[in-house]
C-alpha positions as CSV (number, residue, x, y, z in Angstrom):
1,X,-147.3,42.9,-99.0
2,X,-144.3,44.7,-99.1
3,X,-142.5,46.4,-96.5
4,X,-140.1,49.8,-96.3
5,X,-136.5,49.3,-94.1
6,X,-136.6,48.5,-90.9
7,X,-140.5,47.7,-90.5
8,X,-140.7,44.3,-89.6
9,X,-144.3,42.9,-88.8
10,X,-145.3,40.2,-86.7
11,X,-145.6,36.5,-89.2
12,X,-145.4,33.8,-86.7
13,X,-148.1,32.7,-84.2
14,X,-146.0,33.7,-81.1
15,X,-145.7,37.2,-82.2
16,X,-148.9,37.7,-83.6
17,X,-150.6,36.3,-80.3
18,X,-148.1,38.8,-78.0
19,X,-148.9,41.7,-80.3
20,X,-152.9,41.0,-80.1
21,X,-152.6,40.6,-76.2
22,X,-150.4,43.8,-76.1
23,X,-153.6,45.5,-77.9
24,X,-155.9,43.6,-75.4
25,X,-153.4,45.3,-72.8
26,X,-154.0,48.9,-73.8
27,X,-157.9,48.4,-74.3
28,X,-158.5,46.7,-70.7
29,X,-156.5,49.6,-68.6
30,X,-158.0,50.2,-66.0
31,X,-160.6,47.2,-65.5
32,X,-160.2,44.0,-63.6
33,X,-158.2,42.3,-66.4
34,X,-155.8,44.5,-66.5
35,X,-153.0,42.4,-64.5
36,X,-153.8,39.1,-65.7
37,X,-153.5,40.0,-69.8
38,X,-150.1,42.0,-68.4
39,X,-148.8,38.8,-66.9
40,X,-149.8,37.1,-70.6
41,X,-148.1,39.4,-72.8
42,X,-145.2,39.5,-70.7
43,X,-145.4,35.5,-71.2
44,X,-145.7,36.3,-75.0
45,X,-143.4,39.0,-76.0
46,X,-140.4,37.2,-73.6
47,X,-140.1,34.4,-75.6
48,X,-138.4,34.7,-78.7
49,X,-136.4,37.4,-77.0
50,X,-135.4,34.5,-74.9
51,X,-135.1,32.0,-77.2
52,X,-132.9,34.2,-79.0
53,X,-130.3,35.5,-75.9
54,X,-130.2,31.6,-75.4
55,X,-129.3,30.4,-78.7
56,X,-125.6,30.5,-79.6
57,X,-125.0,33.5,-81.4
58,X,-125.0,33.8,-85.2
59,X,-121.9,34.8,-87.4
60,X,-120.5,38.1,-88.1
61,X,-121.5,37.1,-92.3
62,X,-125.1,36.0,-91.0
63,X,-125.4,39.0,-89.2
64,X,-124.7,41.3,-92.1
65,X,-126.6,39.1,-94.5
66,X,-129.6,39.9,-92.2
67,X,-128.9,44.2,-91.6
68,X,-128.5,44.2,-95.1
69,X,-132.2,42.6,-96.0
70,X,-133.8,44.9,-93.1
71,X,-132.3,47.7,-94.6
72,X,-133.2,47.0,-98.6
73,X,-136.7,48.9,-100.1
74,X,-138.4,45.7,-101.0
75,X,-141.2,48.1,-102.1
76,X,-139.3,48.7,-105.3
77,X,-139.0,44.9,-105.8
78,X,-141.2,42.3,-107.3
79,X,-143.5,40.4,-106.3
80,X,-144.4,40.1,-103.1
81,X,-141.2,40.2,-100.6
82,X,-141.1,41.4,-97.2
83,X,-137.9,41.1,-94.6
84,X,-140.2,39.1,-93.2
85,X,-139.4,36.0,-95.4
86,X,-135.5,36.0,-93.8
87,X,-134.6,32.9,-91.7
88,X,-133.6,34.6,-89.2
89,X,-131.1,33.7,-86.1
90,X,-132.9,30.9,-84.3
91,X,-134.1,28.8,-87.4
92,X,-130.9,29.6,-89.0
93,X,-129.4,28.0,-86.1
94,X,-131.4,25.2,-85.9
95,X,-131.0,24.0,-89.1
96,X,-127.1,24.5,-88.6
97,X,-127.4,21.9,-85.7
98,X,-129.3,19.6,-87.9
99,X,-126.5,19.4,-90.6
100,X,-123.6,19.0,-88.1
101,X,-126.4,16.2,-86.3
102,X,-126.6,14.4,-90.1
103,X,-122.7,14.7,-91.1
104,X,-124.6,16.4,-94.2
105,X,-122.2,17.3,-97.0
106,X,-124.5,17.9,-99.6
107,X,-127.9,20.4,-99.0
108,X,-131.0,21.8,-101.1
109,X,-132.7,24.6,-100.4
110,X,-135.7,25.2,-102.1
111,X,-136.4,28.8,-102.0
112,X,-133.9,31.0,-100.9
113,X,-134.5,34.8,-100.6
114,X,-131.7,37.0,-99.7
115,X,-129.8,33.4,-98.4
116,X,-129.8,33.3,-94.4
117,X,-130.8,29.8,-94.2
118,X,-128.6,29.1,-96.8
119,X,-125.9,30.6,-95.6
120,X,-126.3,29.4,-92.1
121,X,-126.5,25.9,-93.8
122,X,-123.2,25.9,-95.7
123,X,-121.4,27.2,-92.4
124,X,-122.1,23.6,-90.7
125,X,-121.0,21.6,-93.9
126,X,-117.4,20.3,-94.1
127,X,-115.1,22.2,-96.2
128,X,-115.8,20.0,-99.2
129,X,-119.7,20.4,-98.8
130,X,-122.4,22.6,-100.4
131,X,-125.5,24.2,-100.7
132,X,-127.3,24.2,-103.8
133,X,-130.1,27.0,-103.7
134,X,-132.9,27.7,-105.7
135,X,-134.0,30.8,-106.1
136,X,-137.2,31.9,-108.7
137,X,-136.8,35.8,-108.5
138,X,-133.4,37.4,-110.1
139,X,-133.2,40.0,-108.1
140,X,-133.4,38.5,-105.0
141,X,-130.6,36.4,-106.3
142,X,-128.5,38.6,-107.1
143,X,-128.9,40.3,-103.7
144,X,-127.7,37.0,-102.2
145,X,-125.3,36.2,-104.5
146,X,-123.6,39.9,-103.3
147,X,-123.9,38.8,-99.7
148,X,-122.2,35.6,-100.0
149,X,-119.6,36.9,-102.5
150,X,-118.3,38.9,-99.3
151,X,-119.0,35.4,-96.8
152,X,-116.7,33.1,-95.3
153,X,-119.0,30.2,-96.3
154,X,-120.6,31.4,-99.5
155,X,-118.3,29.6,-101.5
156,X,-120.0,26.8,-100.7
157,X,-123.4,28.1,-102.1
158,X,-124.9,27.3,-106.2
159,X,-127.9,30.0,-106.9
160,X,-129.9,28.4,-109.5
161,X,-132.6,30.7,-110.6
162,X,-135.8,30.1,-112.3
163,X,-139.4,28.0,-111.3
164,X,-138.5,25.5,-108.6
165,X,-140.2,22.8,-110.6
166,X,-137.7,23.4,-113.1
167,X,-134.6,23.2,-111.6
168,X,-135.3,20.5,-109.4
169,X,-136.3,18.6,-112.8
170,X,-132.9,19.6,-113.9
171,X,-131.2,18.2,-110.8
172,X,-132.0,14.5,-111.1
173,X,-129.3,12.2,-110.7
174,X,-128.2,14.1,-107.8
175,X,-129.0,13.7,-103.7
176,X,-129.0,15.4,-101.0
177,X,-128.8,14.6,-97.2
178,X,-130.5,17.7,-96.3
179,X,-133.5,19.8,-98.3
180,X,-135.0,22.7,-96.7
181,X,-138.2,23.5,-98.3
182,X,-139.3,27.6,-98.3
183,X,-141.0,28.5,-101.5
184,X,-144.3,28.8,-102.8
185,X,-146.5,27.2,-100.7
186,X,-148.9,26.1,-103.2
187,X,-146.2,24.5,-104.8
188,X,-144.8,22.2,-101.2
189,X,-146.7,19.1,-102.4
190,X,-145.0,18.8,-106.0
191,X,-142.0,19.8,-104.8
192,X,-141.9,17.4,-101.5
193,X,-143.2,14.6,-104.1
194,X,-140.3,15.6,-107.1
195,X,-137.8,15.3,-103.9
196,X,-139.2,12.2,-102.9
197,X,-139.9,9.9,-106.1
198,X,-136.6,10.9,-108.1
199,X,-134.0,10.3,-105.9
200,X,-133.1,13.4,-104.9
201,X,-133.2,12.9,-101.0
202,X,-130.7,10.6,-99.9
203,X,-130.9,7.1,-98.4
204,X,-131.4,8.6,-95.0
205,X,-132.0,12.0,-95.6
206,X,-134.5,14.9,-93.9
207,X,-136.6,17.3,-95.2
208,X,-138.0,20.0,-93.5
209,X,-140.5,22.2,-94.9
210,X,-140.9,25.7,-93.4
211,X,-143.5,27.7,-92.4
212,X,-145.8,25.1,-91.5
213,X,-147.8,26.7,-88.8
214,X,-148.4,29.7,-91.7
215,X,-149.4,32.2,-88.7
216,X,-152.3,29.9,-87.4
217,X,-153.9,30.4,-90.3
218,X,-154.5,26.3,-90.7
219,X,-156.4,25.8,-87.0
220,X,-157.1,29.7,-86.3
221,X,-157.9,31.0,-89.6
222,X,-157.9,33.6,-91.2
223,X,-158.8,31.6,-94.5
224,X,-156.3,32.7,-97.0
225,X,-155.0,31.1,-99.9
226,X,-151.3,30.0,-98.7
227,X,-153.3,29.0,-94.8
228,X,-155.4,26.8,-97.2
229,X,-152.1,25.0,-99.2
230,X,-150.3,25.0,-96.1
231,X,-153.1,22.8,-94.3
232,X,-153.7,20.9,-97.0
233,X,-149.7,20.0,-97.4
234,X,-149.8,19.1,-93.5
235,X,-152.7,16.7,-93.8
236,X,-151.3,15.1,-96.8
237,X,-147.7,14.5,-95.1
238,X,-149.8,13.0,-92.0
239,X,-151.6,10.5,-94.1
240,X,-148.7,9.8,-96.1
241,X,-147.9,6.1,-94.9
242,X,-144.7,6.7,-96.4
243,X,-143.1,9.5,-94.1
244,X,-142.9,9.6,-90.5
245,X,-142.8,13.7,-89.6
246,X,-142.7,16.2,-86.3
247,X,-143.8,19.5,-86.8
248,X,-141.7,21.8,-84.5
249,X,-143.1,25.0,-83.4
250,X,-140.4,27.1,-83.8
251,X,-140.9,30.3,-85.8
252,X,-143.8,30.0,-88.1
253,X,-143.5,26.4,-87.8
254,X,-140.6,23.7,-89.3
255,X,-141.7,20.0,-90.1
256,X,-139.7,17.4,-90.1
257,X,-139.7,14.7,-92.8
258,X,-138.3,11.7,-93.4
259,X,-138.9,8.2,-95.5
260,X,-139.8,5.1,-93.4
261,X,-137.2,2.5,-94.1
């Protein structure tokens, strides 16, 4: 789907649920369960508006980076890109307070879009750190490649474009402390498995995998072909004996991974 400026659309389990109870609200005025499905979409649609006021506040270059993606036709663009797909403030965040956590200096992104998360990434790195971001669509590069080009941080960033299996072939002989994994999601496994078998994730490094509550398509349906790869991904990271991961509900869903010593 694609989506004109400024119409953002609910992606992540939280929002979907406070926008189907908002419905629900509208549909039961009147009757007995009026009140009660009022106090649960106020439970709903308060909490990422909380999460958000609570989180330390993004950048001035994050901030822009963001305007800039709501406000950009992405119905003139190809493939299927939404605003939707942006990081956003609170996962942005989050992953910034992983970095610092790890000391990272060195980071892969796998999938970047118009470059929040890697943005928000190479703020937390040291002055001699960076952010290596891949990136299949040209356009969509080049859009981030603008942004960054006018960042504090974006020095810090190299867009490679092209298939992600590619590039990360053409990366080996290097590691990371940190990959962030948001591409394709019928593409996770090969790409977790290339990260993991050739060296590219650091003694001690994390990966973490976005979007791996894919709406509550993998428990709630409905049955779509990216709810399908993303449970299938999740059930092979939990029988992996190799990894040890968390999957953190935040957004549409962040795992976790790391190698078991």
């Amino acid at each position: 789907m694609r989506t004109a400026p400024g119409a953002a659309r609910p992606v992540t389990p939280a929002s979907i649920l406070a926008a189907r109870l908002e419905d629900l609200l509208g549909r039961a005025a009147g009757t007995p369960l009026e009140d009660d499905l009022r106090a649960a979409r106020d439970l709903a649609v308060g909490l990422d508006p909380y999460v958000e006021s609570m989180t330390s506040a993004e950048s001035a270059d994050l901030a822009a980076l963001a305007r800039a993606t709501a406000a950009y036709d992405w119905r003139d663009a190809a493939g299927s890109l939404e605003q939707e797909m942006l990081s956003g403030h609170v996962e942005g965040r989050f992953l910034a307070m992983l970095a610092h956590a790890m000391r990272a200096r060195r980071v892969l992104e796998v999938g970047m879009f118009t470059g929040y998360s890697a943005l928000a990434l190479a703020e937390a790195l040291p002055d001699d750190g960076s952010v290596v971001a891949l990136e299949i669509d040209p356009e969509v590069a080049a859009f981030a490649r603008e942004q960054f080009a006018g960042s504090t941080a974006g020095r810090r960033i190299d867009v490679r474009v092209g298939p992600a299996g590619e590039t990360l072939s053409a990366l080996a002989g290097e590691a990371f402390d940190l990959v962030f994994i948001d591409a394709d999601k019928a593409g996770y496994a090969d790409y977790l498995e290339t990260i993991l078998t050739t060296g590219l994730l650091a003694p001690g490094g994390l990966v973490c995998v976005d979007n791996t509550l894919m709406q509550g398509q993998p428990w709630a349906g409905p049955d779509t072909e990216n709810g399908r790869a993303i449970a299938a991904f999740n059930a092979d990271v939990a029988a992996d004996p190799r990894l040890e991961q968390v999957v953190v509900p935040l957004r549409d869903g962040i795992t976790l991974i790391r190698v078991l010593p």
